[in-house]
C-alpha positions as CSV (number, residue, x, y, z in Angstrom):
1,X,188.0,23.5,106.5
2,X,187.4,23.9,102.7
3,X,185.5,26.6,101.5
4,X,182.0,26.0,102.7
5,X,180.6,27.9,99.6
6,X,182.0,26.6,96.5
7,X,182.1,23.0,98.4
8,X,178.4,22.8,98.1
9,X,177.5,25.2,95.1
10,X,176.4,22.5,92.9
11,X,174.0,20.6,95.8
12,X,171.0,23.2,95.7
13,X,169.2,20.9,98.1
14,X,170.9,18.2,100.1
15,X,167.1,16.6,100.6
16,X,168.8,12.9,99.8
17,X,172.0,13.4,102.3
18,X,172.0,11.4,105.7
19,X,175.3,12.1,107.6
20,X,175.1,10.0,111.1
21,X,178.3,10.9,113.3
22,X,180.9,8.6,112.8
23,X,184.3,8.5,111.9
24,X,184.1,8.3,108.4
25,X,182.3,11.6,107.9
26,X,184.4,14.2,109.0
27,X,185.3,15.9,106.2
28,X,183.2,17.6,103.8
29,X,183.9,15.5,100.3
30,X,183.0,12.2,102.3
31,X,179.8,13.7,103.2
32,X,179.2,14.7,99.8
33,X,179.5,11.6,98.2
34,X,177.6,9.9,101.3
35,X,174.2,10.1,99.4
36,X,171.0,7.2,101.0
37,X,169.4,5.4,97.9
38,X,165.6,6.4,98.3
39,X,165.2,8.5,101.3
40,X,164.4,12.0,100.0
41,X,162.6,13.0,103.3
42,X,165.0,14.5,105.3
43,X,168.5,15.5,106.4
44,X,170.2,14.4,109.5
45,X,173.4,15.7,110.7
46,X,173.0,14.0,114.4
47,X,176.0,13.9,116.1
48,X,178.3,15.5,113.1
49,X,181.4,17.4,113.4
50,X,180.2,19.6,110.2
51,X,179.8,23.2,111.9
52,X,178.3,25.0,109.3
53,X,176.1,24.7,106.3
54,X,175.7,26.6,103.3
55,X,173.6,29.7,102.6
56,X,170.4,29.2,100.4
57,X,169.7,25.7,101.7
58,X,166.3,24.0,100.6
59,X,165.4,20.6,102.3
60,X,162.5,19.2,100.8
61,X,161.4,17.4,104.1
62,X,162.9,17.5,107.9
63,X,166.0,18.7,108.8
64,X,168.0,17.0,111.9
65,X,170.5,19.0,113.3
66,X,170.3,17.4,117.0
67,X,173.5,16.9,118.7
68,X,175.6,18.4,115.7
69,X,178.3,20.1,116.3
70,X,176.4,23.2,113.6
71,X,176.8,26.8,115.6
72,X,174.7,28.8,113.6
73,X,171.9,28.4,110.3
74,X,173.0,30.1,106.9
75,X,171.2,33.0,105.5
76,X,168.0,31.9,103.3
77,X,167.2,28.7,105.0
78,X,164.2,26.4,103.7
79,X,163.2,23.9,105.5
80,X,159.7,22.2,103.8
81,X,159.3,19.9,106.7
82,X,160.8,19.9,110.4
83,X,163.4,21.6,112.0
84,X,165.2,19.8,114.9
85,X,168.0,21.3,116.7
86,X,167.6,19.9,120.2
87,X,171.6,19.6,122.3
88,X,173.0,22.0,119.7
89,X,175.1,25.5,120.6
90,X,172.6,27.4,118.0
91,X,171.6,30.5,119.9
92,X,169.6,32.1,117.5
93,X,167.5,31.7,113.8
94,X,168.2,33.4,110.7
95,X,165.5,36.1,109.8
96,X,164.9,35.1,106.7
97,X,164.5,31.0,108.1
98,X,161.1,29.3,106.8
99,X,160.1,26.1,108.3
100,X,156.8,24.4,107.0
101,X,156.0,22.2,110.0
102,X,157.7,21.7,113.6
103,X,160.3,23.7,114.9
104,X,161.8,21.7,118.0
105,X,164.1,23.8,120.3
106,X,164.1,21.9,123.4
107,X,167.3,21.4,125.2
108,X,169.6,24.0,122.7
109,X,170.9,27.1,123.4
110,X,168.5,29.6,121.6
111,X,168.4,32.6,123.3
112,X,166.2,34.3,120.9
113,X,163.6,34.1,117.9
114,X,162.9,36.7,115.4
115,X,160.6,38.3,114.9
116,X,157.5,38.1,113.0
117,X,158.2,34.2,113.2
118,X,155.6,31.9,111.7
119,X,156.0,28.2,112.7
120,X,153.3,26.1,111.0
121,X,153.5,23.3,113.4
122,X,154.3,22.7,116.7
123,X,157.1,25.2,118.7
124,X,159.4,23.0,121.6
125,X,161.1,25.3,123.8
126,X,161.6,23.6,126.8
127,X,164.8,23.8,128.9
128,X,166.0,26.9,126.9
129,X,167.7,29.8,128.4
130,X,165.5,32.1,126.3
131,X,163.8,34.6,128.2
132,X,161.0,36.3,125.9
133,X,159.0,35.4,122.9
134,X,159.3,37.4,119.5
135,X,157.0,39.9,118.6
136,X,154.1,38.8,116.2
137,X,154.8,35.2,117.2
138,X,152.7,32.7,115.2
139,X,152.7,29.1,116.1
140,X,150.0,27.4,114.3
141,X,150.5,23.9,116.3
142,X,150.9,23.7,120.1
143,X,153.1,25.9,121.8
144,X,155.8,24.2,124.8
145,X,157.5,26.6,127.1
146,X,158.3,24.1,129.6
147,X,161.6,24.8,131.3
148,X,162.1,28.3,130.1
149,X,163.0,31.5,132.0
150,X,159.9,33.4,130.2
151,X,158.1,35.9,132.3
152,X,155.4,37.5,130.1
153,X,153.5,36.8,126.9
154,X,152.4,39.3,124.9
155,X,149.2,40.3,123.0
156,X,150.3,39.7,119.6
157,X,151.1,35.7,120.3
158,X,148.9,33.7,118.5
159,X,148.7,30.0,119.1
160,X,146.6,27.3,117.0
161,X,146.5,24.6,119.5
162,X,147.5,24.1,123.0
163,X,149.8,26.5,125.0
164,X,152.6,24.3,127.7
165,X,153.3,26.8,130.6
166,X,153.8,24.1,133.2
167,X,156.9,24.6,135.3
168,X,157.9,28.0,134.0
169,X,158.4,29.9,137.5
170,X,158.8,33.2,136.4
171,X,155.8,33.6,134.4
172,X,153.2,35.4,136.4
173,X,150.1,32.4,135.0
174,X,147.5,35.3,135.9
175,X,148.5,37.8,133.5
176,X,148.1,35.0,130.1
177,X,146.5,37.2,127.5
178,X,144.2,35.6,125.0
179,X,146.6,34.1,122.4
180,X,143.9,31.9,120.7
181,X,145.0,28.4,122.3
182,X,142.4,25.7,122.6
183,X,143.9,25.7,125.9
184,X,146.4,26.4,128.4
185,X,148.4,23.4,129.9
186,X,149.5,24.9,133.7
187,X,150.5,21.2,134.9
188,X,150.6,18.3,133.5
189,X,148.6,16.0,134.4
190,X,149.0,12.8,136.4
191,X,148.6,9.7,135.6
């Protein structure tokens, strides 16, 4: 693997790259020079064999990591837009990591959150072996905890929209403190 560092030092922000997972972009200088004409809203790395990025990364939209083969998010992450890193072996985020809108988690292996996170949109943690929220959580979207083996929420949550607890059995539904919700989902309903 070449060194992942000086490989990238002169891409600052890799807003315009669009690596699908084929063949053809295995290797780190074909990924480089694989640049989409026009699309400047996000970076996709669905189903790549790249397993790391570099530190300091801005991307000026989303940022699709589902399905990669990434194990873990450099230091100094920006994200402007979304951060999607559903089927992926990440277990954790960075502490530094800033994400301006979603931050979907559903189906990876992220085991924790840091704390003090602030997520500006919606947070997807549903069928994740993580088994407590962060302290000082912030989510201002809707919250999903579908799935999840979390068994209390503490008093320093806050949550701008709705809050998902259906079908998370070790989570006594009695003891929800007031987080701020609009409101708490228990089941879903049926249509």
């Amino acid at each position: 693997m070449p060194d992942i560092e000086n490989y990238w030092k002169d891409v600052n922000t890799l807003y315009d790259i669009n690596i699908i997972g084929d063949d053809e972009f295995r290797d780190y200088k074909k990924v480089y020079d694989y640049v989409v004409g026009g699309s400047r809203d996000y970076l996709s790395l669905y189903r790549s064999e790249i397993k790391a990025l570099p530190d300091n990364l801005r991307v000026y939209g989303n940022l699709y990591l589902d399905s990669s083969s990434i194990e873990y998010l450099p230091d100094n992450l920006i994200v402007d837009g979304g951060l999607y890193i559903a089927s992926t072996k990440i277990k954790s985020l960075p502490k530094d990591l800033k994400v301006g809108s979603f931050l979907y988690l559903d189906d990876s292996q992220i085991e924790e959150l840091p704390d003090g996170l602030v997520v500006n949109g919606n947070l997807f943690l549903g069928n994740t072996p993580i088994k407590a929220l962060p302290k000082r959580l912030v989510v201002n979207g809707d919250l999903y905890l579908s799935g999840t083996k979390i068994s209390e929420i503490s008093s320093d949550l806050r949550v701008g929209g709705y809050l998902y607890v259906y079908n998370t059995p070790n989570l006594d539904k009695t003891k929800i403190p007031d987080t701020g919700a609009k409101k708490i989902i228990y089941e879903l309903p049926i249509s």
